[in-house]
Biotite code that builds the C-alpha atoms (Angstrom):
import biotite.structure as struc

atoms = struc.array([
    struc.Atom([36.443, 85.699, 130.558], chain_id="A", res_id=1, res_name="UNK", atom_name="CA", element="C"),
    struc.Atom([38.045, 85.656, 133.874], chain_id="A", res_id=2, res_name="UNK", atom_name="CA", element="C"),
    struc.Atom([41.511, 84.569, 132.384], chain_id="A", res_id=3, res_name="UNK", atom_name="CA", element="C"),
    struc.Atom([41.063, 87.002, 129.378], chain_id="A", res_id=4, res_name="UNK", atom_name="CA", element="C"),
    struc.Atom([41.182, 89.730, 131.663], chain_id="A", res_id=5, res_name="UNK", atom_name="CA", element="C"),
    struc.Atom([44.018, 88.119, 133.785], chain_id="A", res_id=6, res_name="UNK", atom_name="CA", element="C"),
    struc.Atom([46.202, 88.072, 130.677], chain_id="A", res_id=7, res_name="UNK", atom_name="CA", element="C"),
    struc.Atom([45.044, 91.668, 130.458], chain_id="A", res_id=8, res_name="UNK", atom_name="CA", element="C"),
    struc.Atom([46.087, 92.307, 133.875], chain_id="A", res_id=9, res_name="UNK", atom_name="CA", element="C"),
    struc.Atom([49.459, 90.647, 133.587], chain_id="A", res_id=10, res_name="UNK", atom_name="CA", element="C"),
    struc.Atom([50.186, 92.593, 129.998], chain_id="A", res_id=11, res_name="UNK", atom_name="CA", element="C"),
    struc.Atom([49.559, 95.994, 131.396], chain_id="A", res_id=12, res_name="UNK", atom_name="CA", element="C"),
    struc.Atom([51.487, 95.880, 134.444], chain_id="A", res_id=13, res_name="UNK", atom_name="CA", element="C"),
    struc.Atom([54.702, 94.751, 132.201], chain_id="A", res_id=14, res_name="UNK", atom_name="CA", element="C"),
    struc.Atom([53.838, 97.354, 130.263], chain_id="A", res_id=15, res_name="UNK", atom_name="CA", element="C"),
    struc.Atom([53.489, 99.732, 133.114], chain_id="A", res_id=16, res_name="UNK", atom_name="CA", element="C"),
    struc.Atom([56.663, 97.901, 134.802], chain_id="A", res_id=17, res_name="UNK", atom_name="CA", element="C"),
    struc.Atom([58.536, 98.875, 131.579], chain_id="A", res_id=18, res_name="UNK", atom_name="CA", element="C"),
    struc.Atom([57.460, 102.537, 131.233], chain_id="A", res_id=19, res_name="UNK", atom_name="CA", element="C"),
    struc.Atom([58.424, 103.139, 134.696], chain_id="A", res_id=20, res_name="UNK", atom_name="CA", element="C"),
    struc.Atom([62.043, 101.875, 134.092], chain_id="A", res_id=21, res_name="UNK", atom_name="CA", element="C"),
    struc.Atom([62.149, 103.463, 130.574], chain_id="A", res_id=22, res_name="UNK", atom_name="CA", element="C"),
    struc.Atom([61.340, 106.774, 132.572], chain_id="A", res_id=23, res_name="UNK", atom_name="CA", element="C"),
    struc.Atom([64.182, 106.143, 134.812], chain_id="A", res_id=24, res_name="UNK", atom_name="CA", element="C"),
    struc.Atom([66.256, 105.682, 131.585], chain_id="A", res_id=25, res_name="UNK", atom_name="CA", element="C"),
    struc.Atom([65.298, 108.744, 130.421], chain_id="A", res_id=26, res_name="UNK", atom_name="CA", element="C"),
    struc.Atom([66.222, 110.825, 133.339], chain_id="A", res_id=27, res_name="UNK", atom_name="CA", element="C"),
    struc.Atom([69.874, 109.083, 133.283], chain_id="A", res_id=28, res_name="UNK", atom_name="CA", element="C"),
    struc.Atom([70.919, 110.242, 129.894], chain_id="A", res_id=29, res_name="UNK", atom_name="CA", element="C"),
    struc.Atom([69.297, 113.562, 130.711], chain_id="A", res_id=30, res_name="UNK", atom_name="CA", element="C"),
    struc.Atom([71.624, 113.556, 133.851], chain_id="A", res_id=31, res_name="UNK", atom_name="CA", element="C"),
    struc.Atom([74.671, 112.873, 131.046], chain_id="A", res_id=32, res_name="UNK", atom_name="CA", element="C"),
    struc.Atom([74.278, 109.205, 131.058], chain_id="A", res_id=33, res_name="UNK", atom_name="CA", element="C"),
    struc.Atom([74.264, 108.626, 127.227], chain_id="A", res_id=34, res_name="UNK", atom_name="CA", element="C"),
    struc.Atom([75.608, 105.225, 126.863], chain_id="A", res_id=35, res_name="UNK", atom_name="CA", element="C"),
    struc.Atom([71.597, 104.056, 128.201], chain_id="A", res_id=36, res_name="UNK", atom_name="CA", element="C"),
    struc.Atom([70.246, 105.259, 125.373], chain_id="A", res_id=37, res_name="UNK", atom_name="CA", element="C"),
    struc.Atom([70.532, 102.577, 122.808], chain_id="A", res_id=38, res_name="UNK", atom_name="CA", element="C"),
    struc.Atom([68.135, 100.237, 126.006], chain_id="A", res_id=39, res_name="UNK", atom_name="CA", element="C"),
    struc.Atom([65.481, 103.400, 126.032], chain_id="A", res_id=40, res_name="UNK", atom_name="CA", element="C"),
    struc.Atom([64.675, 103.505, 122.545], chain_id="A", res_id=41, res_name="UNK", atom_name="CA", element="C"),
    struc.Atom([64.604, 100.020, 122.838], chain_id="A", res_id=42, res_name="UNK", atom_name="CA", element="C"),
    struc.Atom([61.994, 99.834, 125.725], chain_id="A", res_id=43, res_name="UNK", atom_name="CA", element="C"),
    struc.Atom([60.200, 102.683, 124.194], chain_id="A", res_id=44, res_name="UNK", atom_name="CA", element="C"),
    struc.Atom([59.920, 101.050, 121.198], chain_id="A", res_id=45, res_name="UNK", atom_name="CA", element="C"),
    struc.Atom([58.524, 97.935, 123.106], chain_id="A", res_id=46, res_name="UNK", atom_name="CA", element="C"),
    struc.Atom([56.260, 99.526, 125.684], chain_id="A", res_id=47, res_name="UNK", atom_name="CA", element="C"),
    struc.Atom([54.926, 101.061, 121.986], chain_id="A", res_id=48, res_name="UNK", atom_name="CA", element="C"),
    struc.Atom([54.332, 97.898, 120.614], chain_id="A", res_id=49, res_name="UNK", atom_name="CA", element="C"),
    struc.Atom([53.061, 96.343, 123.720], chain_id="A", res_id=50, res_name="UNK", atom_name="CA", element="C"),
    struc.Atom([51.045, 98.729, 124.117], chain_id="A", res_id=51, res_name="UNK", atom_name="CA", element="C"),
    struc.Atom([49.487, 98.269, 120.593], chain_id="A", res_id=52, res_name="UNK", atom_name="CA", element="C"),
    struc.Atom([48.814, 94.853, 120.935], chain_id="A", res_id=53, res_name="UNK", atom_name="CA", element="C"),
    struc.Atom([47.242, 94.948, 124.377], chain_id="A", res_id=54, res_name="UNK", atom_name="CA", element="C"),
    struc.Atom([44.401, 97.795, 122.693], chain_id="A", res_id=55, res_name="UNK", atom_name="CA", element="C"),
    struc.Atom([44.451, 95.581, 119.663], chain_id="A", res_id=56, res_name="UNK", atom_name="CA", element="C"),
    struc.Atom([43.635, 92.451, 121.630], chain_id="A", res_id=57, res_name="UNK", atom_name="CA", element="C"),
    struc.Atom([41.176, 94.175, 124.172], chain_id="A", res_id=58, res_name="UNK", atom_name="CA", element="C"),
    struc.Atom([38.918, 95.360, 120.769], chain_id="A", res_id=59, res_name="UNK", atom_name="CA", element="C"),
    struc.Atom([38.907, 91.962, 119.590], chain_id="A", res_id=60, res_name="UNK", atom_name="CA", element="C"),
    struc.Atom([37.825, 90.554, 122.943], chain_id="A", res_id=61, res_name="UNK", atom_name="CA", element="C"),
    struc.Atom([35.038, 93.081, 123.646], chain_id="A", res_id=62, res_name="UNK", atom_name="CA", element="C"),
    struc.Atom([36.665, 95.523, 125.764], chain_id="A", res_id=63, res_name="UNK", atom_name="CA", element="C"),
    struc.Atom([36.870, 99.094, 125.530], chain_id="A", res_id=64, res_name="UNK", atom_name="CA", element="C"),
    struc.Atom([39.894, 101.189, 125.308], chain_id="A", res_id=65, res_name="UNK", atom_name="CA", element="C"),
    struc.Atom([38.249, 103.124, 127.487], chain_id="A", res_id=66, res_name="UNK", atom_name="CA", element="C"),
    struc.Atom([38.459, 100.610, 129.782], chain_id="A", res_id=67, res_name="UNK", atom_name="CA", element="C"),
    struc.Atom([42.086, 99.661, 129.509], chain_id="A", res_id=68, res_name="UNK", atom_name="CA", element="C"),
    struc.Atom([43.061, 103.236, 129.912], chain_id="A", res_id=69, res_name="UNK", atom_name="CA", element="C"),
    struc.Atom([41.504, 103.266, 133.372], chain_id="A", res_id=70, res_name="UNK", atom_name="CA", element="C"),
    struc.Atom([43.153, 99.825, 134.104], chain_id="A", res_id=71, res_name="UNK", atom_name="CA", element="C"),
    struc.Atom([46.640, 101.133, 132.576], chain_id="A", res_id=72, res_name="UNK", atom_name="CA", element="C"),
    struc.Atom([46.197, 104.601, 135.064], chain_id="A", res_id=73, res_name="UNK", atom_name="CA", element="C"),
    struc.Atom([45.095, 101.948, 137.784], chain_id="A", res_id=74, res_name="UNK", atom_name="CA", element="C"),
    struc.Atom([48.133, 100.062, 137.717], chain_id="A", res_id=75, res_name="UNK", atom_name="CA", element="C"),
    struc.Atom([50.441, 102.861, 137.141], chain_id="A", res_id=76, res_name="UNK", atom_name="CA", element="C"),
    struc.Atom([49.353, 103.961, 140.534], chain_id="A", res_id=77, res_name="UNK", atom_name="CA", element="C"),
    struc.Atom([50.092, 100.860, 142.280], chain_id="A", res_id=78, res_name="UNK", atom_name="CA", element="C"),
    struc.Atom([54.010, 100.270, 143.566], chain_id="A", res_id=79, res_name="UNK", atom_name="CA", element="C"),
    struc.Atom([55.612, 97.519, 140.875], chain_id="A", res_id=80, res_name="UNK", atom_name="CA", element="C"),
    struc.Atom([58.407, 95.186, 142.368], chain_id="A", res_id=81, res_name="UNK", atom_name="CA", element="C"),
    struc.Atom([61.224, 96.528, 140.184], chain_id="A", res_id=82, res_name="UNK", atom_name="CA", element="C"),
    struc.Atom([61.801, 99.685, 138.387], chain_id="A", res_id=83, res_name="UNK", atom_name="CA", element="C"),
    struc.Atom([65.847, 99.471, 138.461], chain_id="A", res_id=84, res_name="UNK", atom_name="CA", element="C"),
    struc.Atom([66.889, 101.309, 135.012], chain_id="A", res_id=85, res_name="UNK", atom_name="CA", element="C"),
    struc.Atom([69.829, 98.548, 134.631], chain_id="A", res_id=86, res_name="UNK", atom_name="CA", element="C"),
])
């Protein structure tokens, strides 16, 4: 189960790696950066589906979404290695 939950662990901090630089993104074209918008709704659109599959795949091993909420928030509060909205 140990690697189960690694795979978790890895799929939720790309996910949280991706939000982050999706929200960075987003504040560009707010600050009149347009021409990034076409790579937002693309990494919204994945973070989306990531995050779908990670919920999907966590019911069918046993976990609780409960549970990967907490680990999502977890991770979202730890510093990532990149975040660069390039």
């Amino acid at each position: 189960m140990t690697t189960g939950f690694d795979e978790f662990d890895n799929r939720i901090r790309d996910l949280v790696v991706q939000e982050k630089e999706c929200n960075g993104l987003f504040e560009e074209i707010k600050n009149g950066k347009g021409e990034k918008s076409l790579r937002y709704l693309a990494l919204r659109d994945s973070c989306e589906e990531l995050r779908k599959e990670i919920f999907r795949s966590a019911k069918l091993a046993g976990l609780t979404r409960e549970r990967i909420k907490m680990e999502i928030r977890e991770a979202r509060n730890q510093p990532t290695l990149s975040t660069n909205a390039k």
